[in-house]
ZATI-642517 format. One record per residue: residue in one letter; y, z, x of N, C-alpha, C in turn. Coordinates in pm, whole numbers. Layout:
! residues N
+---------+---------+--------+--------+----------+--------+---------+---------+--------+--------+
| residuo | n_north |   n_up | n_east | ca_north |  ca_up | ca_east | c_north |   c_up | c_east |
+---------+---------+--------+--------+----------+--------+---------+---------+--------+--------+
|       A |       Y |      Z |      X |        Y |      Z |       X |       Y |      Z |      X |
...
+---------+---------+--------+--------+----------+--------+---------+---------+--------+--------+
END
This chain:
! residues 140
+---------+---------+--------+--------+----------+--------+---------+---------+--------+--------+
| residuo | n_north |   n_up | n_east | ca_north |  ca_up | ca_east | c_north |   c_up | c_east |
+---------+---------+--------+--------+----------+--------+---------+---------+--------+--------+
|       X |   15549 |   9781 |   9707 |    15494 |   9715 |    9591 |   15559 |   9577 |   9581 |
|       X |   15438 |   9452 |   9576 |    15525 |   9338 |    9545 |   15554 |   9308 |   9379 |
|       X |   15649 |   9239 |   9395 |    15658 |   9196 |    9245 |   15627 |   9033 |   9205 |
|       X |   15531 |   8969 |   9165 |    15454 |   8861 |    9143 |   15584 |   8808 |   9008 |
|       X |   15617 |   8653 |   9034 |    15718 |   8610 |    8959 |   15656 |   8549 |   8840 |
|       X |   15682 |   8547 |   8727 |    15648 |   8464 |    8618 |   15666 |   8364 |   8585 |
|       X |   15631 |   8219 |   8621 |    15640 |   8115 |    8583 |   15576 |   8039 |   8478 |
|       X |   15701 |   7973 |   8427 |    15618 |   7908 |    8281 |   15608 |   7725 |   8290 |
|       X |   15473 |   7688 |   8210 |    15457 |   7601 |    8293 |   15614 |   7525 |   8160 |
|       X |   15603 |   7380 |   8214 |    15749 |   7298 |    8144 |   15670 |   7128 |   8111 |
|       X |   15580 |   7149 |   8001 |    15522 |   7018 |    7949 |   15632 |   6915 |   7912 |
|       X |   15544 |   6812 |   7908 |    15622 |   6697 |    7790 |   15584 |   6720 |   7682 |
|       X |   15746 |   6749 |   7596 |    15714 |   6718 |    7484 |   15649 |   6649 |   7388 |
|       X |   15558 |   6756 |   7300 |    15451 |   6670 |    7239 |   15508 |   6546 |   7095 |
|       X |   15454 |   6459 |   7052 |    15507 |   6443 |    6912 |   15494 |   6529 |   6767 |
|       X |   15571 |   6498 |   6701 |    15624 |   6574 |    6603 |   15537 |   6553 |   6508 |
|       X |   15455 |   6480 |   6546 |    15307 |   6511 |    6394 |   15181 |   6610 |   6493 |
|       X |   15225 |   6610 |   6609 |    15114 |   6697 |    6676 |   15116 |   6842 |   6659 |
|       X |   15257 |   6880 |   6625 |    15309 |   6998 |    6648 |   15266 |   7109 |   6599 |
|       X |   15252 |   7076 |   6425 |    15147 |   7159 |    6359 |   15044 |   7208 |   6381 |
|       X |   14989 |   7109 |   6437 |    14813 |   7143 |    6439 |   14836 |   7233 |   6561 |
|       X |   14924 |   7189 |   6684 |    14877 |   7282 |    6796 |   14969 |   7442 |   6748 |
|       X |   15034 |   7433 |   6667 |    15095 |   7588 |    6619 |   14984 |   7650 |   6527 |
|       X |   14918 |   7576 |   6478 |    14806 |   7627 |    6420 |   14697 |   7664 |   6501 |
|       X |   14670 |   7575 |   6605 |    14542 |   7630 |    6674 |   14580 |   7700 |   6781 |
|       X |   14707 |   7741 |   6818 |    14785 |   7875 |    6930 |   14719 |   8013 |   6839 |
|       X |   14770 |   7998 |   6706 |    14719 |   8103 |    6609 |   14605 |   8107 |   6601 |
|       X |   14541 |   8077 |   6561 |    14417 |   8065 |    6569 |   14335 |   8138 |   6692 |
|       X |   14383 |   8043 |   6782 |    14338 |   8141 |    6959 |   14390 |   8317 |   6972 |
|       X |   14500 |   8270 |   6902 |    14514 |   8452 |    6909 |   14449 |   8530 |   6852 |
|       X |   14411 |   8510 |   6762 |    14278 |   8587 |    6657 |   14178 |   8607 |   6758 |
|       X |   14171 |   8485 |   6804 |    14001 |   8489 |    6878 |   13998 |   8553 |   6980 |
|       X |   14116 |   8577 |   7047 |    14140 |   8621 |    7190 |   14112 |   8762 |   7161 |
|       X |   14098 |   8883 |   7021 |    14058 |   8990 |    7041 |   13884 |   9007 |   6984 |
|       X |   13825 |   8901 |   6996 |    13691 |   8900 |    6986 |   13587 |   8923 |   7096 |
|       X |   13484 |   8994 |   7109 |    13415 |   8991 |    7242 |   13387 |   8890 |   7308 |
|       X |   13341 |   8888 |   7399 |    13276 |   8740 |    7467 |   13137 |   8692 |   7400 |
|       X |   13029 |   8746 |   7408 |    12973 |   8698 |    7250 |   12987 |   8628 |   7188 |
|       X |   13064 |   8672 |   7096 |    13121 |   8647 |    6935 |   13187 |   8568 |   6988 |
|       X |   13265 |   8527 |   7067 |    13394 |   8417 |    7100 |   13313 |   8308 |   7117 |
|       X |   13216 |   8305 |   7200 |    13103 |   8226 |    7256 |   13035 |   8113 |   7133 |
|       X |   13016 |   8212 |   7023 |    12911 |   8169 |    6930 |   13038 |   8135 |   6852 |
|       X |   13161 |   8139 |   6821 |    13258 |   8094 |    6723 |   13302 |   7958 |   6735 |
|       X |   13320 |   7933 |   6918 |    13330 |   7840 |    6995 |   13250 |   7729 |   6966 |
|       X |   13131 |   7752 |   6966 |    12982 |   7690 |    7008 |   12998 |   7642 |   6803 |
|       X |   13000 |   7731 |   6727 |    13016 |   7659 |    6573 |   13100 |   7539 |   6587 |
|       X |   13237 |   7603 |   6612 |    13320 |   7518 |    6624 |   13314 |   7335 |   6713 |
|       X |   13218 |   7323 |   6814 |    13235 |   7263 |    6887 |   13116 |   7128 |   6816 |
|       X |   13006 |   7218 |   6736 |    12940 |   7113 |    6670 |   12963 |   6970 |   6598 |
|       X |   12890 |   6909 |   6650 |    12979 |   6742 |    6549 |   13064 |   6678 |   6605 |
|       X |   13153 |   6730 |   6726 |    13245 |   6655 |    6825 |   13178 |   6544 |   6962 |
|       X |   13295 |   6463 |   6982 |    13279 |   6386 |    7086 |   13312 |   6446 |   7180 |
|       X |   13241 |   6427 |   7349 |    13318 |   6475 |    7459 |   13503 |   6419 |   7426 |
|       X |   13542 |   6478 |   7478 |    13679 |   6517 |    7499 |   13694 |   6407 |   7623 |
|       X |   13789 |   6353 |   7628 |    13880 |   6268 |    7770 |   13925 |   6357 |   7841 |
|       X |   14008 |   6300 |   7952 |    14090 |   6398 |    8075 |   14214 |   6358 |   7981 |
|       X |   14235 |   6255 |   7938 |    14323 |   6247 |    7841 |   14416 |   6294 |   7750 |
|       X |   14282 |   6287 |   7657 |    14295 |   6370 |    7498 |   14311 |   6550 |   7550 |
|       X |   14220 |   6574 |   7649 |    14219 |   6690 |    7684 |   14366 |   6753 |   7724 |
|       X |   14451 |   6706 |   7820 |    14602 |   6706 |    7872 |   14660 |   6716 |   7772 |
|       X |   14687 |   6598 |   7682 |    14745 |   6604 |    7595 |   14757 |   6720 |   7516 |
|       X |   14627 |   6732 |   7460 |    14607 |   6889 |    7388 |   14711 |   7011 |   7464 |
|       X |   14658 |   7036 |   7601 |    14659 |   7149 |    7655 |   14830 |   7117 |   7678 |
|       X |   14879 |   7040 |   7673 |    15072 |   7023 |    7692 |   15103 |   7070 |   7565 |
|       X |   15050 |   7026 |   7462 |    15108 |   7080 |    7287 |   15128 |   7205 |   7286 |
|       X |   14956 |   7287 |   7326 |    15029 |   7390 |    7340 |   15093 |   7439 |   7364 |
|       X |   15076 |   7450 |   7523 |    15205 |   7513 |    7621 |   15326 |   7462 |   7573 |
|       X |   15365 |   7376 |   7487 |    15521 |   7309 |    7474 |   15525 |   7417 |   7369 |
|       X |   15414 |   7444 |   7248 |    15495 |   7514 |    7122 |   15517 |   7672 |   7135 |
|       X |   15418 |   7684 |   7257 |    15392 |   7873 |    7258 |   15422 |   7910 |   7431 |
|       X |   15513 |   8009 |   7434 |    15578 |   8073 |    7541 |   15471 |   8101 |   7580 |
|       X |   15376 |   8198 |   7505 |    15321 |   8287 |    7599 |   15214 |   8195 |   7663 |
|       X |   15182 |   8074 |   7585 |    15084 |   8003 |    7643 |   15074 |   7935 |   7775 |
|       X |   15237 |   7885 |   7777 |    15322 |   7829 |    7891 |   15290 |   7966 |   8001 |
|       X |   15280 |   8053 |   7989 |    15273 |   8145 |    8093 |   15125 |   8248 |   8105 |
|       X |   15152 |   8341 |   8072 |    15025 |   8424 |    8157 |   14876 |   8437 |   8069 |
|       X |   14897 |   8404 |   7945 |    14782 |   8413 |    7820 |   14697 |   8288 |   7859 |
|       X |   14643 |   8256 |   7939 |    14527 |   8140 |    7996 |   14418 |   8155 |   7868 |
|       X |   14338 |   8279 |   7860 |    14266 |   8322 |    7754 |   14292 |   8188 |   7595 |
|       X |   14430 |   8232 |   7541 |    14463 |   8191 |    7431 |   14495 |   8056 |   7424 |
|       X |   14561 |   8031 |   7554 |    14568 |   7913 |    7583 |   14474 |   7762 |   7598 |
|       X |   14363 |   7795 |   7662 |    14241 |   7749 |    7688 |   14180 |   7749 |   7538 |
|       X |   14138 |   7866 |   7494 |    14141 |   7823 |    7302 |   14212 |   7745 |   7224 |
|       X |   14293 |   7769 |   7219 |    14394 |   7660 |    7145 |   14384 |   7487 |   7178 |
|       X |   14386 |   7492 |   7315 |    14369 |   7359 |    7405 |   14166 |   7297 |   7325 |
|       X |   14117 |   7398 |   7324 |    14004 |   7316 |    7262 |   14021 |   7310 |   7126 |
|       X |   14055 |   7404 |   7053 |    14052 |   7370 |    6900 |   14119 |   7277 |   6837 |
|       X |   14233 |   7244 |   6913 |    14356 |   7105 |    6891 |   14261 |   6985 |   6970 |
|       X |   14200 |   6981 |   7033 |    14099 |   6814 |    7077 |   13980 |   6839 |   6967 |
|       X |   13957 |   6930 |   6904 |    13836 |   6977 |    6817 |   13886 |   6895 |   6655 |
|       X |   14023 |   6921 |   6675 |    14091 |   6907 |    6557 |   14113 |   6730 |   6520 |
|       X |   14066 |   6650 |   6654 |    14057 |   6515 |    6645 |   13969 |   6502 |   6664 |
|       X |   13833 |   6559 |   6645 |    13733 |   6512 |    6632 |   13666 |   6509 |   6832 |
|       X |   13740 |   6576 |   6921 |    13657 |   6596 |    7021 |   13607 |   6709 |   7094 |
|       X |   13592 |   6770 |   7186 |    13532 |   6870 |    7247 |   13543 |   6883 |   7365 |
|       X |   13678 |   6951 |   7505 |    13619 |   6953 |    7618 |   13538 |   7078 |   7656 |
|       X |   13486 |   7113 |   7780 |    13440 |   7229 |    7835 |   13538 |   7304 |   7835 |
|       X |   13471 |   7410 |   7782 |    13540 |   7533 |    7804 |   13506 |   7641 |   7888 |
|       X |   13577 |   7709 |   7969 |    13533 |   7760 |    8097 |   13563 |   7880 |   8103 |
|       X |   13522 |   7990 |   8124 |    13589 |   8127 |    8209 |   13519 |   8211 |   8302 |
|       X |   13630 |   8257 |   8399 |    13576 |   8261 |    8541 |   13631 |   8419 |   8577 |
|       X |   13606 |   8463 |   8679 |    13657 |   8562 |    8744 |   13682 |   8529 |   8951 |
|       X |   13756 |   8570 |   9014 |    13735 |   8607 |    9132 |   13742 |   8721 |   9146 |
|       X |   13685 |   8711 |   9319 |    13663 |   8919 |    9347 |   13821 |   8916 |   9446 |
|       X |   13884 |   8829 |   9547 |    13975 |   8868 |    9654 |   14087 |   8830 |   9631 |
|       X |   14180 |   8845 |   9550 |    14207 |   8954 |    9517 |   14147 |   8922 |   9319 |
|       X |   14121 |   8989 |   9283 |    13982 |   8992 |    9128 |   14131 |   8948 |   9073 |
|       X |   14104 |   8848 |   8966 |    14146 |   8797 |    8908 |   14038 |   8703 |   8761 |
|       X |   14081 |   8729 |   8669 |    13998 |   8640 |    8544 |   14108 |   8556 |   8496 |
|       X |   14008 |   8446 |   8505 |    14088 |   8317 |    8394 |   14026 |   8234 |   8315 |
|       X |   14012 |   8149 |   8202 |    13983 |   8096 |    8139 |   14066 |   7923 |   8140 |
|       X |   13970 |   7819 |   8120 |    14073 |   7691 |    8099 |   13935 |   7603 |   8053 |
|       X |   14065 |   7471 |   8021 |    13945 |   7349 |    7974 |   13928 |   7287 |   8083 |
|       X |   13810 |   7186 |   8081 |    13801 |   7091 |    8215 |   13693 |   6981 |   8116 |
|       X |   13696 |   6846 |   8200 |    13641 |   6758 |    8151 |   13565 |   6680 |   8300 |
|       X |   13422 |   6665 |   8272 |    13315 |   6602 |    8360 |   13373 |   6701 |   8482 |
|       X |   13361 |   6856 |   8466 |    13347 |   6972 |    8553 |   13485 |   6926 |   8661 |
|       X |   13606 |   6873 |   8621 |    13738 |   6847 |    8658 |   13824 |   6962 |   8592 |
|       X |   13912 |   7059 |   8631 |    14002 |   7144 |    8504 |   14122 |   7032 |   8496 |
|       X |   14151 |   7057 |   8376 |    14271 |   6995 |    8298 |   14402 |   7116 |   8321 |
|       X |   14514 |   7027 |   8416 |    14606 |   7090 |    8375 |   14674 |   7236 |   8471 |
|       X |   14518 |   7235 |   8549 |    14528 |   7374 |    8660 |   14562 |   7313 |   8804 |
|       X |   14559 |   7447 |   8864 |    14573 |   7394 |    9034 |   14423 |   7434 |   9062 |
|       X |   14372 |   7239 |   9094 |    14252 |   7294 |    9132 |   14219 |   7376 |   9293 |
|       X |   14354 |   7392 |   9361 |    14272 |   7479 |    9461 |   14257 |   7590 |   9455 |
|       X |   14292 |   7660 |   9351 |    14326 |   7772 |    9254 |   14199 |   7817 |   9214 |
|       X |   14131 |   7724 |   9142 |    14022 |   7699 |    9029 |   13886 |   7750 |   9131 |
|       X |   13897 |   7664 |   9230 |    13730 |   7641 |    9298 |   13719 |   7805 |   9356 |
|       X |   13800 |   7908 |   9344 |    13762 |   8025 |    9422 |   13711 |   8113 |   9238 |
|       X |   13700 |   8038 |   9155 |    13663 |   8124 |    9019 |   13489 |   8085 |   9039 |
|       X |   13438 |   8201 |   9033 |    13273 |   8182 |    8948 |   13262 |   8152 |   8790 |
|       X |   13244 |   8081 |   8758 |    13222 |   8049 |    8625 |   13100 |   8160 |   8555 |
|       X |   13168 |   8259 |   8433 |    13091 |   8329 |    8371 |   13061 |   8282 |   8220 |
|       X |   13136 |   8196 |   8233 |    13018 |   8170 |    8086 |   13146 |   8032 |   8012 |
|       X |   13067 |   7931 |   7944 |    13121 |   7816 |    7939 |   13075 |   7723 |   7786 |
|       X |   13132 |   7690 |   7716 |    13114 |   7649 |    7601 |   13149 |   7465 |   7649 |
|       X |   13026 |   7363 |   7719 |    13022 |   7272 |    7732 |   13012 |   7143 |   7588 |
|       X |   13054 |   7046 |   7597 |    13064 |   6952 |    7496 |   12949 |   6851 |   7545 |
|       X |   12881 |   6821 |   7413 |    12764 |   6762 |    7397 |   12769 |   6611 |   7458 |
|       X |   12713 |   6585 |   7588 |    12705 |   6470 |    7640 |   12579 |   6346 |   7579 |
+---------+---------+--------+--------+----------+--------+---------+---------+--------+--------+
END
């Protein structure tokens, strides 16, 4: 049996007026993270109304807040993570894609943001072996 190591990712620290909002929208993702796919879909899709596309930018930025304020985000919760990362660019008024995927060799599911079909923040050689199952895109 192998044993697969846990690494967490190690952002730059965000600023100290950001901090809130992304501890708020970590919470937030956790709520959502026990919702079906569905319902997550259509909560998403409310949520995403009225926003600007999102930057590679604004998007990073977001997705570092998190991971800087929440352990688990920094590590294996992609799910909650990827939520949070949109609701904090949502929370300035933008919107990136939101993505989640599966592979079959060896099966693996993940979820993340990406901007103009780029992921934010991942290893994209990682990324391109996911099929995309379902995706909450920002209004171009």
């Amino acid at each position: 049996m192998s044993v697969r190591a846990l690494s967490l990712e190690t952002p730059t620290t965000p600023p100290w007026h950001l901090r809130p909002a992304a501890l708020t929208a970590v919470g937030i993702a956790r709520v959502l993270t026990y919702l079906p796919p569905q319902r997550l879909r259509t909560v998403l899709e409310c949520a995403r109304r009225g926003s600007r596309p999102a930057t590679e930018t604004q998007t990073l930025r977001a997705r570092n807040a998190v991971v800087a304020v929440s352990v688990p985000c920094a590590g294996p919760r992609c799910l909650q993570r990827s939520i949070a990362a949109a609701l904090l660019c949502r929370a300035t008024g933008t919107w990136p894609d939101w993505c989640t995927g599966v592979r079959t060799q060896p099966f693996q599911a993940h979820a993340w943001v990406e901007v103009d079909g780029k992921p934010i923040g991942e290893n994209i050689d990682e990324i391109r072996y996911f099929h995309v199952l379902m995706t909450v895109r920002s209004r171009r």
